[in-house]
SEVOLO-655690 format. One record per atom (N, C-alpha, C): residue in one letter; z, x, y. Coordinates in Angstrom, 1 decimal, m for minus. Example, Ala and Ser with C-alpha at 12.3 -4.5 7.8 and 13.67 -1.06 7.14 Angstrom:
REM residues 2
{"A" {7.8 13.2 m5.7}}
{"A" {7.8 12.3 m4.5}}
{"A" {7.8 13.2 m3.3}}
{"S" {7.1 12.8 m2.2}}
{"S" {7.1 13.7 m1.1}}
{"S" {7.9 12.9 0.0}}
//
This chain:
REM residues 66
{"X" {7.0 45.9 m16.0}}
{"X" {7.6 44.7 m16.4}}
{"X" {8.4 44.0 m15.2}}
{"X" {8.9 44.6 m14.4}}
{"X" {9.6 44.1 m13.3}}
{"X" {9.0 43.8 m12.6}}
{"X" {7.4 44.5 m12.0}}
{"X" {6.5 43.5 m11.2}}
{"X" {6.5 42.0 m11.6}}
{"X" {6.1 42.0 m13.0}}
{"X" {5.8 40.4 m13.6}}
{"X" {7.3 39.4 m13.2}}
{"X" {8.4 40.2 m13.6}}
{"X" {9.6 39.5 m13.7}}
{"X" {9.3 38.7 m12.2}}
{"X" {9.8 39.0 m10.8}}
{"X" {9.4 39.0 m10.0}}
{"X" {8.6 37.9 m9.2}}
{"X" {7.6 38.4 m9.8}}
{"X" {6.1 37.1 m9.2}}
{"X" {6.6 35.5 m9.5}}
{"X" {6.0 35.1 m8.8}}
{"X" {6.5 33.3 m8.9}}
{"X" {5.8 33.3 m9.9}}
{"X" {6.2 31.8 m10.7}}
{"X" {5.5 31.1 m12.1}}
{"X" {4.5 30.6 m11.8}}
{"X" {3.4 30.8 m11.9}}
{"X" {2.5 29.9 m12.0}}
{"X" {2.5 28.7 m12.5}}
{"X" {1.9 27.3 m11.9}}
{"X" {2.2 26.5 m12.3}}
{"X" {0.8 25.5 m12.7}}
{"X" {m0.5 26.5 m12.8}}
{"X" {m1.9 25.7 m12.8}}
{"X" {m1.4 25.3 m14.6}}
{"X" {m0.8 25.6 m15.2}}
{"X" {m1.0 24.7 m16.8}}
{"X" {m0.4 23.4 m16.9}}
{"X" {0.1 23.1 m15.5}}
{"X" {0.7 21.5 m15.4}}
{"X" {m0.5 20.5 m15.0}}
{"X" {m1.3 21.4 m14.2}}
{"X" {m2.7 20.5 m14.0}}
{"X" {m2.1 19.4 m12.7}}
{"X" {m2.6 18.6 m12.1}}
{"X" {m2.6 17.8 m11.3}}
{"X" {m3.0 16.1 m11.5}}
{"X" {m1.6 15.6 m10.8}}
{"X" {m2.0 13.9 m11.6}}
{"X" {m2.5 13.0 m10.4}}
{"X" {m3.8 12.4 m10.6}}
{"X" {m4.3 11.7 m10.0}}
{"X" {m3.3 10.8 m8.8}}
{"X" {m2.3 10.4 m9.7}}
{"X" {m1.9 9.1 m8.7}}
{"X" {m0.9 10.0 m8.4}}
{"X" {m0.4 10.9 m8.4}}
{"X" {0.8 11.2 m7.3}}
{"X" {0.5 11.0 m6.0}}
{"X" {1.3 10.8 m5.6}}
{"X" {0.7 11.0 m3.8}}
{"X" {0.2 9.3 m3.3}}
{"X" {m0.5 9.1 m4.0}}
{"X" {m1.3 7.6 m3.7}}
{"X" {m0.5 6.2 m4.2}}
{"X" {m0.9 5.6 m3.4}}
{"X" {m0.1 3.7 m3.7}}
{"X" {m1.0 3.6 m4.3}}
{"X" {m1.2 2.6 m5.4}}
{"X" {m2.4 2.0 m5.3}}
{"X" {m2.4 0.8 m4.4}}
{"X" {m3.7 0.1 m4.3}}
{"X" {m3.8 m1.0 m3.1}}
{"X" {m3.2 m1.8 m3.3}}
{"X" {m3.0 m2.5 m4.9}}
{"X" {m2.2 m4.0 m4.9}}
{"X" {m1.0 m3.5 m4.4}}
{"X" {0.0 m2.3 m4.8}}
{"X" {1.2 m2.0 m4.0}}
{"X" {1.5 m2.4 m2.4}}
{"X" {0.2 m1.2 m1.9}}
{"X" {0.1 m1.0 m0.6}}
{"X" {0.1 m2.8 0.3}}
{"X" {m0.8 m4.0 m0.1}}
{"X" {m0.9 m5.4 m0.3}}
{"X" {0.7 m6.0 m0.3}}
{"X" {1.0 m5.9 m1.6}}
{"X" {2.1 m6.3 m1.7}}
{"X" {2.8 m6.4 m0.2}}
{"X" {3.5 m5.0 0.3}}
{"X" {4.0 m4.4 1.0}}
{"X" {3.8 m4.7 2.3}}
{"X" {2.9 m4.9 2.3}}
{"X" {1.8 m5.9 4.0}}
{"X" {2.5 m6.8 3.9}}
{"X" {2.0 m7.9 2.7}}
{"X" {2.2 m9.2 2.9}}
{"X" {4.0 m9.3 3.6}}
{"X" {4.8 m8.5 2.8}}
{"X" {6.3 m8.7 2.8}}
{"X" {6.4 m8.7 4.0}}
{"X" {6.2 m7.7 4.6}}
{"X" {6.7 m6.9 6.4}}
{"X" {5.8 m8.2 7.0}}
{"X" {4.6 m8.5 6.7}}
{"X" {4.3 m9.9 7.8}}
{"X" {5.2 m10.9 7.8}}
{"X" {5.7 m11.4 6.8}}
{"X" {6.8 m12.6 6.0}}
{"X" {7.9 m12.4 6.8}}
{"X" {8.4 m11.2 6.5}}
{"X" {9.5 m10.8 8.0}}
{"X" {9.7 m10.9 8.7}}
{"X" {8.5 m10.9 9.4}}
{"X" {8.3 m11.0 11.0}}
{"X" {7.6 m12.4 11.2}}
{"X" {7.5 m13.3 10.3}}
{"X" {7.1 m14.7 10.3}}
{"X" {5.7 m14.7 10.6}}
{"X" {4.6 m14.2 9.7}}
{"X" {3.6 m14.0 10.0}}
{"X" {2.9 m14.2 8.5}}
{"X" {1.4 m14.1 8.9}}
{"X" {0.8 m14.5 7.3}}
{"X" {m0.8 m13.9 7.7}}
{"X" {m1.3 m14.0 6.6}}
{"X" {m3.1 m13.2 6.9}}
{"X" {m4.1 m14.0 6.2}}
{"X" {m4.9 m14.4 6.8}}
{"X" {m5.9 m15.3 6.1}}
{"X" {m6.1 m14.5 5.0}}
{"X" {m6.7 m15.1 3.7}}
{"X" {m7.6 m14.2 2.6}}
{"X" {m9.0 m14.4 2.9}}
{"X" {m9.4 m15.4 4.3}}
{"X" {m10.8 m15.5 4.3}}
{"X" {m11.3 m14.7 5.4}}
{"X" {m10.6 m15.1 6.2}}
{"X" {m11.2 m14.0 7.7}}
{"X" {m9.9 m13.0 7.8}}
{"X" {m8.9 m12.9 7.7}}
{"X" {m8.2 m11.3 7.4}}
{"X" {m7.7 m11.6 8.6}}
{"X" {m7.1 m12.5 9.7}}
{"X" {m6.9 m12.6 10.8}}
{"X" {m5.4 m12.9 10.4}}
{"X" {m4.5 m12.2 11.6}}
{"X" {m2.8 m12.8 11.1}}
{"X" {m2.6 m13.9 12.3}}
{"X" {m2.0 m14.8 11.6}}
{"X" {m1.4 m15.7 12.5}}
{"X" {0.1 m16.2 12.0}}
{"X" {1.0 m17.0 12.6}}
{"X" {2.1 m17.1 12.5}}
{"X" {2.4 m18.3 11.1}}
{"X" {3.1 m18.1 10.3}}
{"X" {3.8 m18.7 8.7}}
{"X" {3.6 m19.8 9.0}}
{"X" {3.8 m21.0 9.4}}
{"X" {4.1 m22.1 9.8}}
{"X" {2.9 m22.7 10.2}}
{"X" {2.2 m22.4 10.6}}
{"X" {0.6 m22.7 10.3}}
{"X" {0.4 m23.4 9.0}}
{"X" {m0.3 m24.7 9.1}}
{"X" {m0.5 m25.4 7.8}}
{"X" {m2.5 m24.4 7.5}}
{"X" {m2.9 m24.6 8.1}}
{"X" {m3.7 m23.6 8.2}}
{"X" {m4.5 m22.6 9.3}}
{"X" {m5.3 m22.0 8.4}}
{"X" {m5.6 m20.5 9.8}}
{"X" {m6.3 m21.3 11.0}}
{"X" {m5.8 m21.3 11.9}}
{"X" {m6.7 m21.1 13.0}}
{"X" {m8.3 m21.1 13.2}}
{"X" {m8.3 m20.0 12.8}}
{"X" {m10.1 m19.4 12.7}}
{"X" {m10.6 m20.1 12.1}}
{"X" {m11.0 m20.2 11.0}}
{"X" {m11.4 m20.6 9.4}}
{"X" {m11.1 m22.2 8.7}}
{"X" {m9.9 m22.7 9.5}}
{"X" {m9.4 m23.7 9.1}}
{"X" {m8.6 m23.6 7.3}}
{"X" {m8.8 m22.0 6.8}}
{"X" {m8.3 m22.1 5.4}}
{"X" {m7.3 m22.2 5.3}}
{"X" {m6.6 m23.1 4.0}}
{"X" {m5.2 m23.8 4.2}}
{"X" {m4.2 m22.3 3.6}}
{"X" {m3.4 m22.4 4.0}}
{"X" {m2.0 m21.4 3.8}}
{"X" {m1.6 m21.9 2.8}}
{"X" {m1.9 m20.5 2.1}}
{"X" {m1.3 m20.6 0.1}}
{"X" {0.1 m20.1 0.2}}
//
């Protein structure tokens, strides 16, 4: 009885949850966008290129800044 006492608890009847650990991507997105905004910056949604807020639009692409 005092071996058992002893031993750590097993914990496999909790099982394991998918999303611990993981952002999902709209979060991860979110999170981009903000930190570029910060730093006065923005990301095309067409060609994925950053260039600076104030831009009426991208550069590259010519797509207008939403």
């Amino acid at each position: 009885m005092d071996e058992n006492y002893r031993r750590k608890r097993d914990k496999a009847w909790r099982g394991k949850s998918p999303e611990r650990g993981h952002k999902r991507q709209e979060d991860v997105d979110a999170e981009e966008q903000e930190m570029l905004r910060i730093q006065g910056l923005t990301r095309c949604s067409k060609c994925m290129i950053t260039y600076p807020y104030h831009f009426d639009n991208c550069p590259k692409c010519e797509e207008p800044n939403v």
